[in-house]
C-alpha positions in Angstrom: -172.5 -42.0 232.6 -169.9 -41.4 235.7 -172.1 -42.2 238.2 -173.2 -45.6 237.1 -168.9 -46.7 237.7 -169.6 -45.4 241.4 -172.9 -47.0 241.7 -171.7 -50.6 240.1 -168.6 -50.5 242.1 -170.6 -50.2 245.4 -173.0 -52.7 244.1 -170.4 -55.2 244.0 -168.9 -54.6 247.4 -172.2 -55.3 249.0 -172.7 -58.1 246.9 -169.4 -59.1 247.5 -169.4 -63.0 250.2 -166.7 -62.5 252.9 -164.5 -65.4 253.1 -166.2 -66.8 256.6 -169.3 -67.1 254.5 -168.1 -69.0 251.7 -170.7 -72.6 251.4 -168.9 -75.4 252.2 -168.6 -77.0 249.4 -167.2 -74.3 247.6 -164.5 -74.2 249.4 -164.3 -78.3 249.5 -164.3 -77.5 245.4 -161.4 -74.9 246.1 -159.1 -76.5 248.3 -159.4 -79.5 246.3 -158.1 -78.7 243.2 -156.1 -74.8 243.7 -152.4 -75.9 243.0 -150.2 -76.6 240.5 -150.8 -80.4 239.5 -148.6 -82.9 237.0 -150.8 -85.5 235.8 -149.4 -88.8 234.1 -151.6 -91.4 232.3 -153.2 -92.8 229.4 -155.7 -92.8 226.5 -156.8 -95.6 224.7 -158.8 -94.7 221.0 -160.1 -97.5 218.9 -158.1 -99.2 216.9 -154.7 -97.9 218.4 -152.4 -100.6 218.7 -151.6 -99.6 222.6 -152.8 -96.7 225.0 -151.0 -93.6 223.8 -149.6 -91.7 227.0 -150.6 -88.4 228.3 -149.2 -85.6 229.8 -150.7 -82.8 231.2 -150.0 -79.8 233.5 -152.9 -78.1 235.1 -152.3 -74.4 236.6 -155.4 -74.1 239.2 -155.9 -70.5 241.0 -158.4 -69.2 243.4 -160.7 -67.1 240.9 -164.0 -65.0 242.4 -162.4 -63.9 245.4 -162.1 -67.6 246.7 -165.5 -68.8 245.2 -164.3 -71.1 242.1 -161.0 -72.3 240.9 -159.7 -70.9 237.4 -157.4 -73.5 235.5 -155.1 -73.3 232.5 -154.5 -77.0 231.5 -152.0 -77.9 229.1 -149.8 -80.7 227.6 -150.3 -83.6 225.6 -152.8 -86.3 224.5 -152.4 -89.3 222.9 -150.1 -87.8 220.9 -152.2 -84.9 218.8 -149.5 -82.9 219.8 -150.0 -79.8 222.1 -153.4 -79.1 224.0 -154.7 -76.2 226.0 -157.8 -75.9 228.2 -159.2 -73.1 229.8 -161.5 -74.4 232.5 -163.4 -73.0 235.3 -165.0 -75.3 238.2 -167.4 -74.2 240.8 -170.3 -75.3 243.0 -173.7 -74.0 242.0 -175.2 -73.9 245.8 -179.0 -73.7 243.8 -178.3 -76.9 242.0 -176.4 -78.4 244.6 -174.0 -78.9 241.5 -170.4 -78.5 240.5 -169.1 -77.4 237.3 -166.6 -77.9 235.1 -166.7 -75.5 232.3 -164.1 -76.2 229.8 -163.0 -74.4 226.0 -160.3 -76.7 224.9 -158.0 -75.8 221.6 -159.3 -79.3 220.8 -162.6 -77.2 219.6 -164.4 -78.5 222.8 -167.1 -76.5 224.6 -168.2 -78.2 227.9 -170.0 -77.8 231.0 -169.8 -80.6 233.2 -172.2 -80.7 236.2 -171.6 -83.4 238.7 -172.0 -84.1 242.5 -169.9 -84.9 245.4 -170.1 -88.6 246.8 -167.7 -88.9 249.4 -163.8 -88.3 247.4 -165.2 -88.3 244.2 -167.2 -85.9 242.0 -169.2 -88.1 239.5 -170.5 -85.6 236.4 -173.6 -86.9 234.4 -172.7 -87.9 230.9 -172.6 -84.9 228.5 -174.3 -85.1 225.5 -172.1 -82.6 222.6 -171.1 -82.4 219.1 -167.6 -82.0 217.8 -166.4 -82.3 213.9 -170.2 -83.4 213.3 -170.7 -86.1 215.4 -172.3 -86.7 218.3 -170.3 -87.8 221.1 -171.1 -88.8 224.9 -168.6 -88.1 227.9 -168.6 -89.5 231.4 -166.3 -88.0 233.3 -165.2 -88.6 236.9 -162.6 -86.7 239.3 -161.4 -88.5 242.6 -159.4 -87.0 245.6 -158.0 -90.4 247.3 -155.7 -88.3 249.2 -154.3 -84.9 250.0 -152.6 -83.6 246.7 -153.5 -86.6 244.7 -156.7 -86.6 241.9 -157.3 -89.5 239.6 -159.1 -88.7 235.8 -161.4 -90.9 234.2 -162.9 -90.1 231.3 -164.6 -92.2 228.8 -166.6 -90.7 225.7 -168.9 -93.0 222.8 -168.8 -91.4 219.5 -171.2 -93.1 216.9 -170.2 -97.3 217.8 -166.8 -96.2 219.1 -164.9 -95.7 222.8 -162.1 -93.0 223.9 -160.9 -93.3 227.2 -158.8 -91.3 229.1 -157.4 -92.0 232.8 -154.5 -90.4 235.1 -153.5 -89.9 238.3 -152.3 -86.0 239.3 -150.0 -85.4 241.8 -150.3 -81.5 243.4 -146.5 -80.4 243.4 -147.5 -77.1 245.3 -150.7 -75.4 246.5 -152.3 -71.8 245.7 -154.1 -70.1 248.3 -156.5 -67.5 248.1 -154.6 -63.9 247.9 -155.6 -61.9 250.5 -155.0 -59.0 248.9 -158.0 -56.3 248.1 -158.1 -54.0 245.0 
């Protein structure tokens, strides 16, 4: 059993992508979103009276030695009270995808996969099922300028339409560490 650490360890250094050789639109995916962003907007559920605001702060860090972006994402919506999102966004070179793989405390397992056109990343609608009912999301992220990203999100649920749309300001970057273990 001690050699197979060794052995795993050495596997992973030669697997292992030096930064120079990182696909460009992995690093588009991380220098777009690593930071600390504040986002500010609103969501409007049927039959609310008015939009209800939202809050949110996402923490996004260089994860995979540079190759995807890890973010904690957490604040308020529509006034449910707190919310927290573990999410995880990437670009799958095979697909020619990115991802946005989300676990919510909302109960919310998703895995977004959407493609670059131009400043936007437009996801396909994703089909899931939360407290038994079937629900579809189309979800859209746009960059219109260094350190801004603007939300939209809109999700049918059996006749009904939740939507959700902010713009996120970047109030400081987070670079790749260039530290080794």
């Amino acid at each position: 059993m001690r050699t197979v650490a060794p052995l795993l360890c050495l596997s992973i250094a030669v697997l292992a992508q030096p930064a120079d050789n990182i696909d460009p639109f992995v690093k588009k995916i991380v220098d777009a979103l690593a930071g600390q962003w504040t986002l500010q907007g609103t969501d409007r559920e049927p039959g609310a009276q008015k939009p209800a605001e939202v809050r949110m702060k996402f923490d996004c860090r260089p994860a995979a030695l540079g190759t995807a972006v890890a973010c904690h994402l957490s604040g308020d919506v529509g006034g449910l009270g707190p919310v927290e999102a573990a999410t995880i966004i990437g670009y799958n070179p095979d697909e020619h995808l990115v991802h946005w793989m989300e676990i919510s405390s909302t109960s919310e397992y998703h895995d977004h996969k959407g493609v670059w056109n131009g400043d936007t990343i437009d996801f396909e609608p994703l089909v899931y099922t939360a407290m038994g009912k079937k629900s579809t999301e189309k979800f859209t992220l746009r960059f219109p300028s260094k350190g801004k990203m603007v939300l939209m999100s809109t999700t049918e649920t059996e006749g009904s339409v939740s939507q959700i749309d902010g713009t996120a300001t970047r109030q400081s970057a987070t670079r790749p560490s260039a530290s080794k273990p």
